[in-house]
C-alpha positions as CSV (number, residue, x, y, z in Angstrom):
1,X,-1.1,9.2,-37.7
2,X,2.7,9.7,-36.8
3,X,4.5,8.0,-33.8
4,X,4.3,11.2,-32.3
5,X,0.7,11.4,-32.4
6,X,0.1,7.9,-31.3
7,X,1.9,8.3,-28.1
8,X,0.5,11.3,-27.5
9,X,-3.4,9.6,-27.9
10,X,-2.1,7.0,-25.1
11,X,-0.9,9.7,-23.0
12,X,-4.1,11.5,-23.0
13,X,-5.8,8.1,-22.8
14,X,-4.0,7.7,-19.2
15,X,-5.0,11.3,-18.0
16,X,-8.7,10.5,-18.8
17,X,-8.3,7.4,-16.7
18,X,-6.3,9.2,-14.1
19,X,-8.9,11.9,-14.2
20,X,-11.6,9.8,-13.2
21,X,-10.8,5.9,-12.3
22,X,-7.9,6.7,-10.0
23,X,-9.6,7.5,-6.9
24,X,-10.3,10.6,-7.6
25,X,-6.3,11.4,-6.1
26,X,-6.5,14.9,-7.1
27,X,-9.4,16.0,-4.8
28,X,-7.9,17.2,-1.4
29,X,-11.1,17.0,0.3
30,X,-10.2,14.1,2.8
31,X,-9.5,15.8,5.3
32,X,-10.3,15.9,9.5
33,X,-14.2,17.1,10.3
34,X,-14.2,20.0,11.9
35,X,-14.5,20.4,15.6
36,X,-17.6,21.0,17.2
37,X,-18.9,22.8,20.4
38,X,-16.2,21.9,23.0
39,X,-13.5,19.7,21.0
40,X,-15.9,17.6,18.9
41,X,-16.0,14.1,20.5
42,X,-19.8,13.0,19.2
43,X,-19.4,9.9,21.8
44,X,-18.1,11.2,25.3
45,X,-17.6,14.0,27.4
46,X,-14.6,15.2,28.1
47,X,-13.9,13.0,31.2
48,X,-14.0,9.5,28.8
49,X,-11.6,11.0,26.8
50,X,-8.9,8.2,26.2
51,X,-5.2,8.4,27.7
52,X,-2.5,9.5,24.7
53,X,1.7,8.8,25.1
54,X,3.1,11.4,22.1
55,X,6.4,9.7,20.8
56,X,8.7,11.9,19.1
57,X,11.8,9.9,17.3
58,X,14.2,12.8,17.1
59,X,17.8,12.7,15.1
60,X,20.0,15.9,15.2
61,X,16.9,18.1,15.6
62,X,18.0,21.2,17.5
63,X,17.3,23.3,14.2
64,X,13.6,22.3,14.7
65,X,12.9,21.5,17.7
66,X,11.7,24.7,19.3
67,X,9.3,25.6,16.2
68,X,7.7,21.8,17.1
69,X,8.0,20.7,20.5
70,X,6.8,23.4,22.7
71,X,3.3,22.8,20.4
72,X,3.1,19.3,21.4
73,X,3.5,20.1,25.2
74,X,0.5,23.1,24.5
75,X,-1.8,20.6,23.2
76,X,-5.4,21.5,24.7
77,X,-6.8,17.8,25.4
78,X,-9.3,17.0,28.4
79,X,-8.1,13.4,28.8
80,X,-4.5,12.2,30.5
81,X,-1.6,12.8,27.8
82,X,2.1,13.2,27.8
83,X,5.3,13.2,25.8
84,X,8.5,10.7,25.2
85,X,11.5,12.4,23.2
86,X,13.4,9.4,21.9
87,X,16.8,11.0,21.5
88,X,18.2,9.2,18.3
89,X,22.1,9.5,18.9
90,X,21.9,12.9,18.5
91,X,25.5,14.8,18.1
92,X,23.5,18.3,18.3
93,X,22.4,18.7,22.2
94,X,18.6,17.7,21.1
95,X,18.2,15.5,23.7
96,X,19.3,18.0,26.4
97,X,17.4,21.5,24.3
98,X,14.2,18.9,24.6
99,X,14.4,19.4,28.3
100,X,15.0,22.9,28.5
101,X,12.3,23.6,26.3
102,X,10.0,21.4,28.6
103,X,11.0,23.6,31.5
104,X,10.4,26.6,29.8
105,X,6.9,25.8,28.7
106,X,4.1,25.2,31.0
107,X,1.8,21.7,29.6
108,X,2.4,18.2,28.8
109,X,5.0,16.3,30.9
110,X,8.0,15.2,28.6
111,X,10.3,12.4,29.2
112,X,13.5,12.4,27.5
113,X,15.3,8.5,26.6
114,X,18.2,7.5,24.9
115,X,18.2,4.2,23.4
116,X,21.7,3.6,21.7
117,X,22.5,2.8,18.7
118,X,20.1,0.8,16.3
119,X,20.3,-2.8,16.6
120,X,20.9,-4.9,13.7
121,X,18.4,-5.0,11.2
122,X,17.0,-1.8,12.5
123,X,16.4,1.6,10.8
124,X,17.1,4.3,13.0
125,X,13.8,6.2,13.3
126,X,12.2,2.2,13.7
127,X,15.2,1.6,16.4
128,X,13.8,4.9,18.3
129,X,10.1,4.1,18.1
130,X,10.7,0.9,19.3
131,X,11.9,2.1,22.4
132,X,9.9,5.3,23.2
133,X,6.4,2.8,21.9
134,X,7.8,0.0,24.6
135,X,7.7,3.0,27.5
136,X,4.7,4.2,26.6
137,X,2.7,1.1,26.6
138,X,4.3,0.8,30.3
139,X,1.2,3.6,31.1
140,X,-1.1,1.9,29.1
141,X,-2.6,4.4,27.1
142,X,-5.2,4.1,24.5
143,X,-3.4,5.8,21.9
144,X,-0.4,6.7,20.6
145,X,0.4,9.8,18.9
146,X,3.5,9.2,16.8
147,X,4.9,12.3,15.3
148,X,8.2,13.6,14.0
149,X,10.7,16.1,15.7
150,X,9.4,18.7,12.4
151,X,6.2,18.4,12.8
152,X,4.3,21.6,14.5
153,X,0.6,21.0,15.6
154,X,-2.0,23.4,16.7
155,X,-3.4,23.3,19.9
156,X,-6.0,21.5,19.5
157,X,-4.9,18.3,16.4
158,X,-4.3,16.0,19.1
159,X,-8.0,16.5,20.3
160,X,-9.3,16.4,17.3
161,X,-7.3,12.7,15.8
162,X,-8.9,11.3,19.4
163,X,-12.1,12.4,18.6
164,X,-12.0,10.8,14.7
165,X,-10.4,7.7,15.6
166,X,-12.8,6.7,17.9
167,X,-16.2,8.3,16.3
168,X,-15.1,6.3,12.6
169,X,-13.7,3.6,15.4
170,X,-10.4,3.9,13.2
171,X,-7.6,2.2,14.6
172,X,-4.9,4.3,12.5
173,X,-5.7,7.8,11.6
174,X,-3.0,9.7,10.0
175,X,-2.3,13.0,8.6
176,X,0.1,14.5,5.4
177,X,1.2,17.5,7.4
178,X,1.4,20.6,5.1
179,X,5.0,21.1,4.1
180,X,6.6,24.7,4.5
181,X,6.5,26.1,0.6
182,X,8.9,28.9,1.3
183,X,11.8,29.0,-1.3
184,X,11.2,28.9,-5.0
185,X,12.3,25.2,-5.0
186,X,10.1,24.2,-2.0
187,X,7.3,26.0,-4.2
188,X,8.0,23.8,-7.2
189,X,8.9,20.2,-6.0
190,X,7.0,20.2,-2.8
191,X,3.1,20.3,-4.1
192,X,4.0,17.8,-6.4
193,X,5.5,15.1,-4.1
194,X,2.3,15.0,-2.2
195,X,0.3,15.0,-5.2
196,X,2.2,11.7,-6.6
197,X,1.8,10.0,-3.5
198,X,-2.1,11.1,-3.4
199,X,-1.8,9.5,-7.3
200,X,0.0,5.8,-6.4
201,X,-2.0,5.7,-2.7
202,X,-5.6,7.7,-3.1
203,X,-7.4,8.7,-0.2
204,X,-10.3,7.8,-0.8
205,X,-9.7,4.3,-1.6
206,X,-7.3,4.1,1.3
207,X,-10.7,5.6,3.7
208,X,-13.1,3.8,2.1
209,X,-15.3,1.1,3.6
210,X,-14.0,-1.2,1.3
211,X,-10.5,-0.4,1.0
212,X,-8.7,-0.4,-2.1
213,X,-4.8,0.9,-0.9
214,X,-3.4,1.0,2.4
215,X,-0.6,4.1,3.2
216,X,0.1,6.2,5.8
217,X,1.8,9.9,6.0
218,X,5.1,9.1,9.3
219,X,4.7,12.4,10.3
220,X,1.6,12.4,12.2
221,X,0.3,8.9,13.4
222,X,-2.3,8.2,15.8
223,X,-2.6,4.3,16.1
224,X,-4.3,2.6,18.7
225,X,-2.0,0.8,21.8
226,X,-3.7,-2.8,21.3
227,X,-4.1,-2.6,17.0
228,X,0.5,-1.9,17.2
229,X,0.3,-4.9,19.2
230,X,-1.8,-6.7,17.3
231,X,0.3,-6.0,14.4
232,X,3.6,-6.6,16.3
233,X,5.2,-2.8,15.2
234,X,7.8,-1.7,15.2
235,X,9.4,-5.0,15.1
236,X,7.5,-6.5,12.3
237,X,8.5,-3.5,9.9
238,X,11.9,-3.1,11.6
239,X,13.9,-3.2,8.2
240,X,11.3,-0.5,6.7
241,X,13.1,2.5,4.7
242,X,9.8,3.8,4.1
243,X,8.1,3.1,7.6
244,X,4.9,4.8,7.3
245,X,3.4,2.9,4.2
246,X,5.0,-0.6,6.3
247,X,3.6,0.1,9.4
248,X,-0.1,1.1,7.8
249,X,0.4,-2.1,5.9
250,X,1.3,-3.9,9.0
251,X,-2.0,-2.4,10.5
252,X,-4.4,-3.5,8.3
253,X,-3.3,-6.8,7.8
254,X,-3.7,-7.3,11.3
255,X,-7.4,-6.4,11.2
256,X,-7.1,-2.9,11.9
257,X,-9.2,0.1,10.0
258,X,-7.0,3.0,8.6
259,X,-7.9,6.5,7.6
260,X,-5.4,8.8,5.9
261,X,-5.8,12.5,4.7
262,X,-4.3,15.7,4.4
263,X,-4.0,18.2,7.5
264,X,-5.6,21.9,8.0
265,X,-3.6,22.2,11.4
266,X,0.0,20.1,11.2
267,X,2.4,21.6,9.7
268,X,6.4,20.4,9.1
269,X,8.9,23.3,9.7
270,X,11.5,21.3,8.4
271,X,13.1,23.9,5.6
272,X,14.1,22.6,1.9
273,X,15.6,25.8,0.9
274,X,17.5,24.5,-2.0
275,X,16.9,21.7,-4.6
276,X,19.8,19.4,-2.9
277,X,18.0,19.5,0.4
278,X,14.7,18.1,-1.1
279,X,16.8,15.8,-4.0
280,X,17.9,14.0,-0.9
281,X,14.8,13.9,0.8
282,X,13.1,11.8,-2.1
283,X,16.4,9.9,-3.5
284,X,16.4,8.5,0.1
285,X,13.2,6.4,-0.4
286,X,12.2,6.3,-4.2
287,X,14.3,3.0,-4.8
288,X,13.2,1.5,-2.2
289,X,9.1,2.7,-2.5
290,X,10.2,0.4,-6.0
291,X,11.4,-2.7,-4.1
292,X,15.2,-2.1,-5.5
293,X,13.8,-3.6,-8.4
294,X,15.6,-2.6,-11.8
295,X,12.6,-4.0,-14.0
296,X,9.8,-2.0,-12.2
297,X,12.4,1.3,-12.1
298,X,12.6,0.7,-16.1
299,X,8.8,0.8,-16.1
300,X,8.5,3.5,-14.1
301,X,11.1,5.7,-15.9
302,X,9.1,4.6,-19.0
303,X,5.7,6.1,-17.3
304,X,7.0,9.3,-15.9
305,X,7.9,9.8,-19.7
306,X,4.8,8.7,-21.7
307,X,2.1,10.4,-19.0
308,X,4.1,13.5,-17.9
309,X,6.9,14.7,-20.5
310,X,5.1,13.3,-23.7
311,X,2.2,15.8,-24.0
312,X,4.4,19.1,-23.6
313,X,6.7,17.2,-26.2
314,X,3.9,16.4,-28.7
315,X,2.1,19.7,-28.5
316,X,5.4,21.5,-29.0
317,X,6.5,19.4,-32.0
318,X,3.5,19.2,-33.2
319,X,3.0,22.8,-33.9
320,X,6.2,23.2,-35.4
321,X,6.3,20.1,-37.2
322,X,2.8,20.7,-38.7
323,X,1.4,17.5,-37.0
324,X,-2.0,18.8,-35.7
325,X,-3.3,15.1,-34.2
326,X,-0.1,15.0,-32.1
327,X,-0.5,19.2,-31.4
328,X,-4.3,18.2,-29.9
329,X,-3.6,15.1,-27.9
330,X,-0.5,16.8,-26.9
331,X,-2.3,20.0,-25.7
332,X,-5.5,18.3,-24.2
333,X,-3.3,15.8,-22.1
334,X,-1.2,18.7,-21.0
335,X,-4.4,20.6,-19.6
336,X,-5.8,17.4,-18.5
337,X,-3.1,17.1,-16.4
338,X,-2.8,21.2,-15.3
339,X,-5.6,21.0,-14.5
340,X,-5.9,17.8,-11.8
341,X,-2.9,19.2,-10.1
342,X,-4.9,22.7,-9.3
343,X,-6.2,21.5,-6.5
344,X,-3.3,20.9,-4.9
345,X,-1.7,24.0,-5.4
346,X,-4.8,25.5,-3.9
347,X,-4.4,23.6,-0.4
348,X,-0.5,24.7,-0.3
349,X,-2.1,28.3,-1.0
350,X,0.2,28.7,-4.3
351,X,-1.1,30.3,-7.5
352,X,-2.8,28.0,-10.3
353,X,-1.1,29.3,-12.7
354,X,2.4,27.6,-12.5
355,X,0.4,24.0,-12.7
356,X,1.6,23.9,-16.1
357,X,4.6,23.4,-14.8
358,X,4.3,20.0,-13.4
359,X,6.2,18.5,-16.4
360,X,9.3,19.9,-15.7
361,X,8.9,19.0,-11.7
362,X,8.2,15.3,-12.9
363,X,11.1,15.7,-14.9
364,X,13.5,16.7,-11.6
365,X,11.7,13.6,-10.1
366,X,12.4,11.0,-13.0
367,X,16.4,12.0,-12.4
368,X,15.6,11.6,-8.7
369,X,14.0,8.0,-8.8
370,X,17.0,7.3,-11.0
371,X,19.4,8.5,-9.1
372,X,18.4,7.2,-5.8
373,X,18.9,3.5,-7.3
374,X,22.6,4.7,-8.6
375,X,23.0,5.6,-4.9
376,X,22.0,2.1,-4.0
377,X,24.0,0.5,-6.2
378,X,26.8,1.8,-5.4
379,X,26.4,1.2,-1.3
380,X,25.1,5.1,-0.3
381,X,21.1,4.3,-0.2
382,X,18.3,5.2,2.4
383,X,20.4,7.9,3.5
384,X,19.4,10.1,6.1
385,X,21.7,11.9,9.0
386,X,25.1,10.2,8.1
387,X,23.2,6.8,8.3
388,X,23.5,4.4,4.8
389,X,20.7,1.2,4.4
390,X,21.9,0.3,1.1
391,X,19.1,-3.0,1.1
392,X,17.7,-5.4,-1.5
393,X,14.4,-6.9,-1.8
394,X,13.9,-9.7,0.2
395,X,11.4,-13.0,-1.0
396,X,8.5,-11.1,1.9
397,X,9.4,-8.0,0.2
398,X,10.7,-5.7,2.8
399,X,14.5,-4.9,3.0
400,X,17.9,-6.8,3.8
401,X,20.3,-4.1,4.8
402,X,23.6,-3.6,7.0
403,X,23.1,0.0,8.7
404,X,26.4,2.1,8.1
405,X,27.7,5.5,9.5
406,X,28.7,8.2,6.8
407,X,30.8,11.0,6.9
């Protein structure tokens, strides 16, 4: 057989291993059980229900903030809850819209803070949980819901991540929130970015009684008040670019039990309508998610190309070449690969048909990944709101960074 048609072979190889010793990462079935008669809590009424403090780091957020926050303050749950806006040195008047929103619509009772400027060592959105987690535990909830400034949730989602945390007795349950999939870019870069996370962390190895992976989605995280102590977060993960995969690691090391899956009822109205918007949003953490390691970005350059861009190459040279080994392996890895991504574009309600696709959107992402470590090199990493952490790896593995201001 040619070179072509060996690579190719490999390539299928890995999508026959993906298919079916890899978690099963395409299935989207781990999600929240459904509610039942009057909010689904199988253990208590509604008067045990536990005491919640919603902390909402919030950075520049006016654009957002009145798709998401008056939805947090309607949430429908029988037991005592409120919100804390951590206002994040915000230049746009979101600490003060936060407020006027809160007067405007009747429910939860918000409390807005301010906590300076990140200490050293600190992320920004770490800096800001820090604080608003510190004032919450002052009224010693059970729980705390932490969720982004984008993140919209229906009426009932806090109910319902009470009522699975402590039915499971999880201490961390955490939802993906559906990501808008408005503009033609959104439609094809956004499925696929939660499809490679579900492929390097699976579900259901990350839920299973025996857990196999450990990850977390930032944007909706409920995590029990004594299992953050226990695991010392924020501080413990204070360095953390990518703060939601630290902080479920920080969890489960501790003792705690984690459960991660996607969400029917959070959803991020945080637009990406061009491809610079979401090129930003994953050059700011690929580097990092490889431990600003040049060796394992090599490697995974190398594997972006041999499972993703080889097939489309093979079965195309392979048909005009003549070379019917590499045409097959080529084509069958191809729909192999189609066909494991359907799924997903199911859940985001987008049509099947443009799963063939996915090479070129792995393509976009192998530039990305590379591209977010040129950004490091060259000082501009991790960034996010005119904040740089250009970091290295550290002999604990988490980051070693000076927080800078940008332009």
């Amino acid at each position: 057989m040619s070179a072509l048609a060996w690579f190719a072979f490999l390539s299928l190889a890995v999508w026959v291993w993906l298919l079916l010793g890899q978690g099963f990462f395409w299935r989207t079935d781990q999600r929240l059980p459904k509610a039942g008669p009057g909010g689904g809590h199988a253990r208590a009424g509604a008067g045990a229900w536990p005491g919640v403090v919603v902390v909402v780091p919030a950075r520049d957020e006016a654009g957002v903030l009145p798709l998401s926050l008056p939805s947090l303050l309607a949430q429908d749950y029988p037991g005592r809850a409120e919100v804390i806006l951590v206002d994040d040195g915000s230049t746009d008047g979101t600490g003060r819209l936060a407020a006027e929103l809160a007067a405007r619509h009747d429910g939860l009772p918000l409390t807005v803070v301010s906590p300076g400027e990140p200490g050293p060592e600190w992320t920004g959105k770490l800096w800001a949980l820090r604080h608003g987690m510190a004032l919450a535990r002052a009224r010693d909830p059970e729980f705390l819901l932490l969720t982004d400034a984008d993140i919209a949730h229906e009426p009932d989602s806090l109910r319902r991540l009470v009522a699975a945390a402590r039915d499971d007795d999880r201490d961390l349950v955490s939802q993906m929130a559906r990501l808008r999939v408005t503009s033609f870019w959104e439609r094809l870069v956004v499925p696929a970015f939660v499809y490679f996370f579900a492929q390097l962390y699976p579900f259901r190895r990350i839920n299973a009684a025996r857990p196999r992976a450990t990850a977390a989605a930032g944007g909706c995280v409920l995590l029990r008040t004594e299992a953050a102590v226990a695991a010392g977060v924020p501080d413990a993960i204070r360095t953390a670019v990518i703060d939601d995969v630290s902080l479920a690691r920080a969890v489960r090391a501790a003792g705690g039990r984690i459960w991660l899956g996607l969400a029917d009822r959070v959803d991020s109205v945080r637009p990406y309508p061009g491809l610079g918007e979401l090129w930003r949003m994953v050059t700011r953490s690929a580097y990092a998610q490889l431990r600003y390691s040049p060796p394992l970005l090599l490697g995974t350059v190398a594997g972006l190309v041999l499972v993703y861009l080889v097939p489309p190459a093979a079965l195309v040279a392979g048909l005009a070449t003549g070379d019917a080994s590499a045409a097959w392996a080529g084509g069958a890895a191809w729909a192999v690969m189609a066909g494991t991504y359907v799924p997903m574009l199911r859940y985001y309600r987008l049509s099947a048909g443009t799963a063939p696709l996915l090479p070129f959107t792995a393509f976009l992402y192998l530039l990305m990944t590379v591209d977010s470590a040129v950004r490091h090199h060259r000082g501009r990493g991790g960034a996010w709101k005119g904040r740089f952490y250009s970091g290295r790896r550290t002999a604990a593995g988490g980051g070693e960074f000076t927080p800078r201001h940008g332009e």
